[in-house]
PLY file of the C-alpha trace (Angstrom):
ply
format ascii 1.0
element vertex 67
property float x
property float y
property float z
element edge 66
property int vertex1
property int vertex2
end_header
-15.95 45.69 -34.60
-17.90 46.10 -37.81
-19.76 49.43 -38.40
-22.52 49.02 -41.04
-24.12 52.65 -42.13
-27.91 52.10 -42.79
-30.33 54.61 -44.20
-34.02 54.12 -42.75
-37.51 55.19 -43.80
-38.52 58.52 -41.76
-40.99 56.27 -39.72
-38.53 53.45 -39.03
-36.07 56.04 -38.30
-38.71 58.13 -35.40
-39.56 54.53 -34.03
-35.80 54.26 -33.16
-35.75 57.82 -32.06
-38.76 57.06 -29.72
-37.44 53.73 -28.24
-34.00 55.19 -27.43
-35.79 58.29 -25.90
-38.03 56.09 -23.81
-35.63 54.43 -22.24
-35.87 50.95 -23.86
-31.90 51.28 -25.59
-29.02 53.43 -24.19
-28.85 54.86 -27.87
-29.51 53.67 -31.23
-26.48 50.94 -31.93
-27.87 49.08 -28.91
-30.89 48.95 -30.76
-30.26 47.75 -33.88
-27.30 45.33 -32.46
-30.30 43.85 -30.67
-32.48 43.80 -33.21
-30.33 42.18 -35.52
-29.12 39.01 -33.09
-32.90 38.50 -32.46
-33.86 38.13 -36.32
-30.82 35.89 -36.60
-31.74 33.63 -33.45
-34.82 33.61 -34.86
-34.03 32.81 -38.26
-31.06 30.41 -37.02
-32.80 27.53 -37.51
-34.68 27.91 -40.80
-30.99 28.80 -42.31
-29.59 25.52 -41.01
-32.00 23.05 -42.04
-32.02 25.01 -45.83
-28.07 24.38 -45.86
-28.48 20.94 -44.54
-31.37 20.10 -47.64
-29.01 21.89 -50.18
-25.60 19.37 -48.65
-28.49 16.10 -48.97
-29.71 17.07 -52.34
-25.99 17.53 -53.69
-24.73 13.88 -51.88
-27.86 12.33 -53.91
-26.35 13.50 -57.12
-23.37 12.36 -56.41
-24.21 9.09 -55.44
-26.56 8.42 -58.25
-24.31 10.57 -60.70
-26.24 13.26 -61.64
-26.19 16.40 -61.63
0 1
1 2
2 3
3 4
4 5
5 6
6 7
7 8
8 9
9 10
10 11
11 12
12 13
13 14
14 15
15 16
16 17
17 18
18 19
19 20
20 21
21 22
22 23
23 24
24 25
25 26
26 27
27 28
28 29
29 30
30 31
31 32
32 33
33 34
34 35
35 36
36 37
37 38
38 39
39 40
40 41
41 42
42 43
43 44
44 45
45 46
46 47
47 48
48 49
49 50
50 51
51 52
52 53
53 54
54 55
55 56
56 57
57 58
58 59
59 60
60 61
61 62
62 63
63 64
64 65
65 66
């Protein structure tokens, strides 16, 4: 498994703190593991369809030899 070290704002940092306290996360690598696979579901799509413009845009070139 990857470990990432990430500083946070003070404010960022108490929301964790407060969320984890609550209840909501067992502790605050739950948190941000979650946090991070719902920004990338999220952004999933959007990433795809830019990398499937960038692969269309570079077969035009090279079908009309430009580049």
């Amino acid at each position: 498994m990857k470990t990432i070290k990430v500083p946070l704002p003070e404010k960022l940092g108490k929301e964790v703190e407060n969320y984890v306290k609550s209840g909501w996360f067992t502790n605050e690598a739950e948190l941000m593991r979650t946090a991070l696979q719902e920004f990338i579901r999220h952004n999933r799509l959007k990433l795809m369809e830019q990398f499937m413009k960038e692969d269309i845009e570079w077969a035009l070139k090279v079908k009309t030899g430009t580049k």
